[in-house]
Biopython code that builds the backbone (N, CA, C, O; Angstrom):
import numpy as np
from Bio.PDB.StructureBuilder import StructureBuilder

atoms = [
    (1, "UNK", "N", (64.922, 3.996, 8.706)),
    (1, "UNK", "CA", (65.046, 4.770, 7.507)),
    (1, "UNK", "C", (63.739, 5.519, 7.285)),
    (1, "UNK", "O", (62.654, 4.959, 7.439)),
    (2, "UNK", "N", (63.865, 6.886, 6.894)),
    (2, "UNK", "CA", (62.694, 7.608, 6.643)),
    (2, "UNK", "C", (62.964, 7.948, 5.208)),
    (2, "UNK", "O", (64.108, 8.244, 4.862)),
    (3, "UNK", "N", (61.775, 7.916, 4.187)),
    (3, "UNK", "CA", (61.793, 8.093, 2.863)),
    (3, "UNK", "C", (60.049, 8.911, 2.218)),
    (3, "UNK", "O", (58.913, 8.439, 2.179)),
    (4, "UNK", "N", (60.583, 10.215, 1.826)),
    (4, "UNK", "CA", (59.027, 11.223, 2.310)),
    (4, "UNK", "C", (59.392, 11.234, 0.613)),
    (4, "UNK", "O", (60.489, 11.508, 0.127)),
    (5, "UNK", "N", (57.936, 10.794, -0.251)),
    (5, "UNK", "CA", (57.707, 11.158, -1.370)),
    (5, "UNK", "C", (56.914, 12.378, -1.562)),
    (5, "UNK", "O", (56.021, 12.754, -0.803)),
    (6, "UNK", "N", (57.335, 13.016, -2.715)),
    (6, "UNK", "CA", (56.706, 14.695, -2.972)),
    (6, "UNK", "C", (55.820, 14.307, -3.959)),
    (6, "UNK", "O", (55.929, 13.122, -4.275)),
    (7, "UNK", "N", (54.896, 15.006, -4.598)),
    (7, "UNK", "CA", (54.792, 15.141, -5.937)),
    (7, "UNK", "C", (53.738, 16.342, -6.041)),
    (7, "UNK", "O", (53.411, 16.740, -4.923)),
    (8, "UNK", "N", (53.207, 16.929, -6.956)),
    (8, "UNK", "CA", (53.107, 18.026, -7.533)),
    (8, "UNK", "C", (51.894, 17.859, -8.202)),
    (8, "UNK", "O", (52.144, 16.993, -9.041)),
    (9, "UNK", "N", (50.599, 18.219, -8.331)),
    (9, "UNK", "CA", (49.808, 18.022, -9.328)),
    (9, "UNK", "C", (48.894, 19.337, -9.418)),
    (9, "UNK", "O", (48.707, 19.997, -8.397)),
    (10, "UNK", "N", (48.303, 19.730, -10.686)),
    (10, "UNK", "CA", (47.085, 20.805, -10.593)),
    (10, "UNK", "C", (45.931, 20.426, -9.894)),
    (10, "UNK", "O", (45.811, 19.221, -9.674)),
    (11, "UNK", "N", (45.171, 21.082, -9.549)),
    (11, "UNK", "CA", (43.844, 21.229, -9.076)),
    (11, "UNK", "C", (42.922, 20.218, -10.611)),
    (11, "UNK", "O", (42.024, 19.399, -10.409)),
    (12, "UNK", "N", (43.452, 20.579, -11.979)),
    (12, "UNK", "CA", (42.873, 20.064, -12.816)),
    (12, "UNK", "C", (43.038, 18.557, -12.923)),
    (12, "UNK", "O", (42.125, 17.745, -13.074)),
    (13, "UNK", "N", (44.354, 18.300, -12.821)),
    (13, "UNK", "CA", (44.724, 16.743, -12.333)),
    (13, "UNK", "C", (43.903, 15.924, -11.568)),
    (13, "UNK", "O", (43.308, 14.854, -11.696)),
    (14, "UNK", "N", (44.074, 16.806, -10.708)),
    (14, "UNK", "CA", (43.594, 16.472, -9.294)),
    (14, "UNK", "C", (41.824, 15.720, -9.570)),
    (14, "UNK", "O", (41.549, 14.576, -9.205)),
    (15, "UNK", "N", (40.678, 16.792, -10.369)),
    (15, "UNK", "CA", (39.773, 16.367, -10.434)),
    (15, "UNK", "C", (39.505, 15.216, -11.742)),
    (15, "UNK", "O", (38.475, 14.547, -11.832)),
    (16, "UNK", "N", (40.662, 15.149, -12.717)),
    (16, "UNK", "CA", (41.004, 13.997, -13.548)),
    (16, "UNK", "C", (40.854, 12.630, -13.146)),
    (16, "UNK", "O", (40.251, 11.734, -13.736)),
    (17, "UNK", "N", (41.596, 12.581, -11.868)),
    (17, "UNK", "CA", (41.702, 11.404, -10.607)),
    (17, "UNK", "C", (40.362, 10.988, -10.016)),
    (17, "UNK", "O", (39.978, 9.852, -9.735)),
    (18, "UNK", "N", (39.707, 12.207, -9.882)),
    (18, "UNK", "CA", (38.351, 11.968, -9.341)),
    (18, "UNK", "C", (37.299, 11.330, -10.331)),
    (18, "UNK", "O", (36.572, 10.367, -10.088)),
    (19, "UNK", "N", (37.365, 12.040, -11.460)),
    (19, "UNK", "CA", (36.380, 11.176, -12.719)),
    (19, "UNK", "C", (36.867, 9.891, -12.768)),
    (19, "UNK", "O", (35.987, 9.040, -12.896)),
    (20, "UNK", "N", (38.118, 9.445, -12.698)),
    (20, "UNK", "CA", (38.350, 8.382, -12.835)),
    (20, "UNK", "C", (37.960, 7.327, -11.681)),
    (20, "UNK", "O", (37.978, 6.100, -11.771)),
    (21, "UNK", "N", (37.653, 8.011, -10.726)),
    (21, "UNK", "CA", (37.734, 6.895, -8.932)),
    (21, "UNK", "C", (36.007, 7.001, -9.316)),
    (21, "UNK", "O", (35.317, 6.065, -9.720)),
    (22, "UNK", "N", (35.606, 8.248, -9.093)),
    (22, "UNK", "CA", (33.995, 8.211, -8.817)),
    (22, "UNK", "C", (33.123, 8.304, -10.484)),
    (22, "UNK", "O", (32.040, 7.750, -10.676)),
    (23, "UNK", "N", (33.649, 8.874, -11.237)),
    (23, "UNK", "CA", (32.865, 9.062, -12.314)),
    (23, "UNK", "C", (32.566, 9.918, -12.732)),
    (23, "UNK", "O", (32.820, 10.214, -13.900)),
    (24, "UNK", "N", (31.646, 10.935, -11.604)),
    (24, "UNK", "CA", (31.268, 12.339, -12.155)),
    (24, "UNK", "C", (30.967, 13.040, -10.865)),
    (24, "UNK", "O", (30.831, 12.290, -9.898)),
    (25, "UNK", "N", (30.834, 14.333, -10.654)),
    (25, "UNK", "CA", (30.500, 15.242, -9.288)),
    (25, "UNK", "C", (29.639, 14.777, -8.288)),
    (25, "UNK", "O", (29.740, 14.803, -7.061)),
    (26, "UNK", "N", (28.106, 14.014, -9.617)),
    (26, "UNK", "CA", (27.033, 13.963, -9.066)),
    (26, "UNK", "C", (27.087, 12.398, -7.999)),
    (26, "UNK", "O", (26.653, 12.074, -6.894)),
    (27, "UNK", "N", (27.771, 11.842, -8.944)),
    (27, "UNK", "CA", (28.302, 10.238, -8.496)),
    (27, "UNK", "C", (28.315, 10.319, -7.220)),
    (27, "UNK", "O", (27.807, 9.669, -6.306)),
    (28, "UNK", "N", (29.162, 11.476, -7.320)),
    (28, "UNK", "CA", (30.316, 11.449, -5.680)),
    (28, "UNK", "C", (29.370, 12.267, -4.711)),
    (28, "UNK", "O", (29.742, 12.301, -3.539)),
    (29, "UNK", "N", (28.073, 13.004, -5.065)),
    (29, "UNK", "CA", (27.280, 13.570, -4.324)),
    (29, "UNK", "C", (26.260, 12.956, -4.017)),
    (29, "UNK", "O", (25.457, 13.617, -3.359)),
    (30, "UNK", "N", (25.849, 11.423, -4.360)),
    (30, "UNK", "CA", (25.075, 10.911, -4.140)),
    (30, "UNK", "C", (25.797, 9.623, -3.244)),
    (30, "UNK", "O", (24.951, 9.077, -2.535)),
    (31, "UNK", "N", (27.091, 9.053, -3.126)),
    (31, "UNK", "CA", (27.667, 8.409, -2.352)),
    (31, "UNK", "C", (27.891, 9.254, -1.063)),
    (31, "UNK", "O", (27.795, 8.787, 0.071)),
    (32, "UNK", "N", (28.172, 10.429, -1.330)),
    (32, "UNK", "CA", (28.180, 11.178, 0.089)),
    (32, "UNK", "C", (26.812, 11.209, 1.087)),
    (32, "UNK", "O", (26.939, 11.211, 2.311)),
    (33, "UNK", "N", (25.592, 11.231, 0.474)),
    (33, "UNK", "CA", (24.275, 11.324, 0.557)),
    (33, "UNK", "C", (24.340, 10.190, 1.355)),
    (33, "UNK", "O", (23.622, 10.330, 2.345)),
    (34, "UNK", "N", (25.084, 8.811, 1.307)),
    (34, "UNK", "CA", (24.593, 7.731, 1.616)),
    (34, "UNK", "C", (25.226, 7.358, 2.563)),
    (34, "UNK", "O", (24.787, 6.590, 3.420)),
    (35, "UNK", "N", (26.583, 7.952, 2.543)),
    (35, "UNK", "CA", (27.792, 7.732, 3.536)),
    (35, "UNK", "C", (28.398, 8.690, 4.466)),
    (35, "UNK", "O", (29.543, 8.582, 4.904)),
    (36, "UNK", "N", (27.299, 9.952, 4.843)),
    (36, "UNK", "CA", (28.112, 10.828, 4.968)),
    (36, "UNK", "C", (29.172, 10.811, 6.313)),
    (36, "UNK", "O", (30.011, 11.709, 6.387)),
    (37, "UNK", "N", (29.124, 10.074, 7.054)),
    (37, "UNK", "CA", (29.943, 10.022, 7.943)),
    (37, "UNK", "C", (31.434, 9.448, 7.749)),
    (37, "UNK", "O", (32.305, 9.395, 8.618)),
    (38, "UNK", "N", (31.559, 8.889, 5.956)),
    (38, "UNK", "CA", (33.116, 8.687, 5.646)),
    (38, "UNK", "C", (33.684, 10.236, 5.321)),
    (38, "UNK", "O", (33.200, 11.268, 4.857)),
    (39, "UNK", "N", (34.969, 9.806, 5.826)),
    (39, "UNK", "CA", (35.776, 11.398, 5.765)),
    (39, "UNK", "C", (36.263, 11.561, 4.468)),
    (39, "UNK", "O", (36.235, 12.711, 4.029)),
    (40, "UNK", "N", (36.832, 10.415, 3.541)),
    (40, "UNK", "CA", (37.442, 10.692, 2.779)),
    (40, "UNK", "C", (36.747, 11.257, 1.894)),
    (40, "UNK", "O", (37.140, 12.363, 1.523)),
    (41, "UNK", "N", (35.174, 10.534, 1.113)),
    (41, "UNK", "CA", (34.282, 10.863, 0.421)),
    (41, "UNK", "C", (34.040, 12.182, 0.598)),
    (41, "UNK", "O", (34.000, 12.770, -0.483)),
    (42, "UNK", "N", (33.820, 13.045, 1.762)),
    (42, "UNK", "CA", (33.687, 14.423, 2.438)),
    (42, "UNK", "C", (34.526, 15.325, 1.524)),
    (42, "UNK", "O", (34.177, 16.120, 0.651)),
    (43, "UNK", "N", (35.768, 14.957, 1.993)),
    (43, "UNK", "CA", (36.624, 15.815, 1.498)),
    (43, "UNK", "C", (36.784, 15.879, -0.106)),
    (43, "UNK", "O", (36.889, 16.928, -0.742)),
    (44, "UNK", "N", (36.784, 14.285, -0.774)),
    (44, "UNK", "CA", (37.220, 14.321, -2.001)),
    (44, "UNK", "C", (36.058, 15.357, -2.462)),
    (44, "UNK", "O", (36.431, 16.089, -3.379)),
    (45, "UNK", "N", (34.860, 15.549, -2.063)),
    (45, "UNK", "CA", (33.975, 16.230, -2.822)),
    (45, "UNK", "C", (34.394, 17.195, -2.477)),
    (45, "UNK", "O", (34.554, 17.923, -3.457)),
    (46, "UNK", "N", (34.810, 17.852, -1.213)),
    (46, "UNK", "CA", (34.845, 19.158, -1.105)),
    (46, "UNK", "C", (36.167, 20.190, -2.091)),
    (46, "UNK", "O", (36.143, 21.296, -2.631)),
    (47, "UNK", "N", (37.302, 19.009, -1.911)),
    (47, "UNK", "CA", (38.373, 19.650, -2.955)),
    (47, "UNK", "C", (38.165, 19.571, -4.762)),
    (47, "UNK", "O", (38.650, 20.222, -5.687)),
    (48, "UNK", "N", (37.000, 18.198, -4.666)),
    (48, "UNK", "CA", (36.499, 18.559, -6.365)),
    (48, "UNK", "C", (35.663, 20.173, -6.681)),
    (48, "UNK", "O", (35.999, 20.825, -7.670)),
    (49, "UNK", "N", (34.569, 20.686, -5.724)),
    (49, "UNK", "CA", (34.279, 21.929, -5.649)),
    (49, "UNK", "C", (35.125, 22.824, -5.504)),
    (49, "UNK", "O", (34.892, 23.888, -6.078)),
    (50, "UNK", "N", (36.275, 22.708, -4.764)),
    (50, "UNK", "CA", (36.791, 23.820, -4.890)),
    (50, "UNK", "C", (37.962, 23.888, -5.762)),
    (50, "UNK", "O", (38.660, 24.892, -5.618)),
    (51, "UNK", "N", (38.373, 22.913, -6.755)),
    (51, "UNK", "CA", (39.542, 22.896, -7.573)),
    (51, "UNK", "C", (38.823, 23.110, -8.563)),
    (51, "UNK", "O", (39.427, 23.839, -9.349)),
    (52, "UNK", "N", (37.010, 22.612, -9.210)),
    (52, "UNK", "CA", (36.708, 23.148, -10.147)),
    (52, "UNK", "C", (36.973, 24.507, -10.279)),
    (52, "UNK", "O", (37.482, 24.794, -11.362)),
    (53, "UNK", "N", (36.764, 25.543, -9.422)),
    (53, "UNK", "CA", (37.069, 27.075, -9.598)),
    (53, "UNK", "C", (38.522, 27.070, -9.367)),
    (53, "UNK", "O", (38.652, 27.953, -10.215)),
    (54, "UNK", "N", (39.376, 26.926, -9.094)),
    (54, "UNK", "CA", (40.354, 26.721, -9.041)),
    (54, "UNK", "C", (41.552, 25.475, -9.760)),
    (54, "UNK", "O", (42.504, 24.987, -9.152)),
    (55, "UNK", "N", (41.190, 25.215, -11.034)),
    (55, "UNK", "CA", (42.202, 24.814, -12.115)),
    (55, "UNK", "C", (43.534, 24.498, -12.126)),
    (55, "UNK", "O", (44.117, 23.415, -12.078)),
    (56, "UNK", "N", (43.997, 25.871, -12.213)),
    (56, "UNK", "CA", (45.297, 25.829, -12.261)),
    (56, "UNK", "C", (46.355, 25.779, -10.730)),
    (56, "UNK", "O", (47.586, 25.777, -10.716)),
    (57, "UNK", "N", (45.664, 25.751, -9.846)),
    (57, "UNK", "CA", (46.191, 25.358, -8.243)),
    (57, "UNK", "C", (47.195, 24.975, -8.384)),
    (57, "UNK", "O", (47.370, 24.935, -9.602)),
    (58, "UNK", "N", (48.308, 24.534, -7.733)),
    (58, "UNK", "CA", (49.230, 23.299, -7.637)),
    (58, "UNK", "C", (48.922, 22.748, -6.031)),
    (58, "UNK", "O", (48.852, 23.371, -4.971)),
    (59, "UNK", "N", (48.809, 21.650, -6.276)),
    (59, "UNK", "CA", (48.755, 21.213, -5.089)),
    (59, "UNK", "C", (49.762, 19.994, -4.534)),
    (59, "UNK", "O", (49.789, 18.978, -5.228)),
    (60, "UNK", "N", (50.592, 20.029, -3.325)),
    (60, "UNK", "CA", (51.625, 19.550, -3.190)),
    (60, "UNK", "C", (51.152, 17.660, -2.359)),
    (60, "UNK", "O", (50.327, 17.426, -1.477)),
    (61, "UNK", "N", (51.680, 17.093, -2.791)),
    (61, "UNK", "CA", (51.159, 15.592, -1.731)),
    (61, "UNK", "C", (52.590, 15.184, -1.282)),
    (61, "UNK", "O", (53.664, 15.301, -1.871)),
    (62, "UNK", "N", (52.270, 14.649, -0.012)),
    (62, "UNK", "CA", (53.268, 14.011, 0.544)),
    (62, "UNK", "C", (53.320, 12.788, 1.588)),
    (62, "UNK", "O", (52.705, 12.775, 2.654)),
    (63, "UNK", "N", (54.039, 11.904, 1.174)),
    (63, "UNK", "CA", (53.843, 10.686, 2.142)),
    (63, "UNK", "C", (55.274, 9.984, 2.577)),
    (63, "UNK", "O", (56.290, 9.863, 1.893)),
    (64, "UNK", "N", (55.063, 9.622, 3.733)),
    (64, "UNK", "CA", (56.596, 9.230, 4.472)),
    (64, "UNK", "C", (56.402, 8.009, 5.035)),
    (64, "UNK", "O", (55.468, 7.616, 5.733)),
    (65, "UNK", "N", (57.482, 7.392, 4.620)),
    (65, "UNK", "CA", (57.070, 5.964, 5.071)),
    (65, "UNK", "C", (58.692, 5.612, 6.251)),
    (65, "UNK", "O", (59.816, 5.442, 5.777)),
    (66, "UNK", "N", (58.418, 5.583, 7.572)),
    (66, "UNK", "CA", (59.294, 5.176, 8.234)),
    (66, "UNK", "C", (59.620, 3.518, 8.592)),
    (66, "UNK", "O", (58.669, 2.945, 9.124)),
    (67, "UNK", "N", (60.600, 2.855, 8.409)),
    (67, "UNK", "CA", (60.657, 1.501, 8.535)),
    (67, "UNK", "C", (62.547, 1.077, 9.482)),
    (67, "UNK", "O", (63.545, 1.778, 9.316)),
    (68, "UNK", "N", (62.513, 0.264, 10.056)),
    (68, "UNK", "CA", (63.627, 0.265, 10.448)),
    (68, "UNK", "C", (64.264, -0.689, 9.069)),
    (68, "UNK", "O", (65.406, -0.457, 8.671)),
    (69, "UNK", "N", (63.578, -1.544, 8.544)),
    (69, "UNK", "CA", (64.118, -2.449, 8.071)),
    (69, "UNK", "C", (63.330, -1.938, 5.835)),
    (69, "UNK", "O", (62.211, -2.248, 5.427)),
    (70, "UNK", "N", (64.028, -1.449, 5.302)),
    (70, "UNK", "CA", (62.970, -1.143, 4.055)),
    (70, "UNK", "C", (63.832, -1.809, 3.062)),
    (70, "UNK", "O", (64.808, -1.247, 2.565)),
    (71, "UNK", "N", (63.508, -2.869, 2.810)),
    (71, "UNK", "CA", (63.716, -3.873, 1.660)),
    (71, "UNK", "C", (63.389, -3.459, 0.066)),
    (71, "UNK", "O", (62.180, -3.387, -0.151)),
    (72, "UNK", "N", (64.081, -3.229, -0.860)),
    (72, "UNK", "CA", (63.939, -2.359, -2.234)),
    (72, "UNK", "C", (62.433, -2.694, -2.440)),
    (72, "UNK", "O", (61.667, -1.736, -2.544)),
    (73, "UNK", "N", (61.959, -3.885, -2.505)),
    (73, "UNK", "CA", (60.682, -4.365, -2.791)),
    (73, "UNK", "C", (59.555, -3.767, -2.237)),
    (73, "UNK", "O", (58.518, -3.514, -2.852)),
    (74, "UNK", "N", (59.770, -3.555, -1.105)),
    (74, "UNK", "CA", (58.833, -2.740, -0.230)),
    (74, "UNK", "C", (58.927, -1.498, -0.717)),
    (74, "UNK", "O", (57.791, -1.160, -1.049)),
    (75, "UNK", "N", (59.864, -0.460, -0.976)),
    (75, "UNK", "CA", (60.225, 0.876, -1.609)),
    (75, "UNK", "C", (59.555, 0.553, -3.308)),
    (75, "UNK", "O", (58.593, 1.249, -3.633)),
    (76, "UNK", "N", (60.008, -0.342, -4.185)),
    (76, "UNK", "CA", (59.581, -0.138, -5.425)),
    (76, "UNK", "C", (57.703, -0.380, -5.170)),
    (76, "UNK", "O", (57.013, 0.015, -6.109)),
    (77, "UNK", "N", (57.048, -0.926, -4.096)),
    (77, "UNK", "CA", (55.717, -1.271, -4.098)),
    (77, "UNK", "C", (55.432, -0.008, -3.693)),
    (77, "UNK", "O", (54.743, 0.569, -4.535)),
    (78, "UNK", "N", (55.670, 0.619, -2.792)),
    (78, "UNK", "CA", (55.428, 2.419, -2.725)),
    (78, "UNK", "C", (55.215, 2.922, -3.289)),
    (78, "UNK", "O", (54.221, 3.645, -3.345)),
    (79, "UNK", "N", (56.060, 2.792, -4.005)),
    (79, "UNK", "CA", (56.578, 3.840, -4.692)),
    (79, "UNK", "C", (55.384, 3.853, -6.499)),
    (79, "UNK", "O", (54.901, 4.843, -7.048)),
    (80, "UNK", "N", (55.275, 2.315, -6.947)),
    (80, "UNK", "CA", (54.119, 2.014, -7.639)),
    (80, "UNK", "C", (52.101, 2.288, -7.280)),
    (80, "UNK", "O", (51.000, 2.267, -7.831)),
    (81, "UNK", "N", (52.790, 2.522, -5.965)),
    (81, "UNK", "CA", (51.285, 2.331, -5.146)),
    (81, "UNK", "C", (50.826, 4.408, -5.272)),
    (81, "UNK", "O", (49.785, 5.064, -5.244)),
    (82, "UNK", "N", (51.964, 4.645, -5.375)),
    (82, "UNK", "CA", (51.544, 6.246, -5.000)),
    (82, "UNK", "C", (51.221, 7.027, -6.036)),
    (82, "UNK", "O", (51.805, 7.022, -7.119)),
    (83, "UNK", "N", (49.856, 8.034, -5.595)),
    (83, "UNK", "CA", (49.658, 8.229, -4.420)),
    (83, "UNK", "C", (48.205, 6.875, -4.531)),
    (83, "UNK", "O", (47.776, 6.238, -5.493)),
    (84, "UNK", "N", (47.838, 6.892, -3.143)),
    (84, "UNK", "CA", (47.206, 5.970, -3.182)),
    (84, "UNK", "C", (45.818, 6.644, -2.971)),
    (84, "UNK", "O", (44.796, 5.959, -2.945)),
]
sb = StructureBuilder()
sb.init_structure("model")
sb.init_model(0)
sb.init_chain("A")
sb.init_seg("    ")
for serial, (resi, resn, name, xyz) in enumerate(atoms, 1):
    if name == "N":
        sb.init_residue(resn, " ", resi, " ")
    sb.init_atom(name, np.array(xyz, "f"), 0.0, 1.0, " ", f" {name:<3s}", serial, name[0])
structure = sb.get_structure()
């Protein structure tokens, strides 16, 4: 069974998520400073710079979870977990 979740958020959202994970720009520019060889940290800063000028964006996410066997429990934990 394949089951691909969508969802939809602004660029403003988007950096909402980020105050909330890291705190503030500088937070996240001084963990990068320290880590720079993690990718995710990389990027999250790079899409917080560029969604600040860019606000109203929409930006699309998507994740697919293939399983032969997908038990509701496993789908409702997904589905609570996302996005992650």
């Amino acid at each position: 069974m394949k089951v691909t979740l969508i969802r939809e958020i602004s660029g403003a959202e988007l950096i909402h998520g980020f105050e909330k994970t890291y705190g503030s720009i500088n937070k996240l520019e001084k963990l990068h400073q320290r880590k720079p060889e993690n990718m995710k940290i990389y990027m999250d800063l790079d899409d917080w710079k560029y969604y600040q000028e860019h606000p109203q964006e929409i930006i699309e996410y998507s994740k697919t979870i293939i399983t032969e066997k997908l038990t509701l429990g496993k789908l409702e934990m997904e589905l609570l977990n996302w996005p992650e």
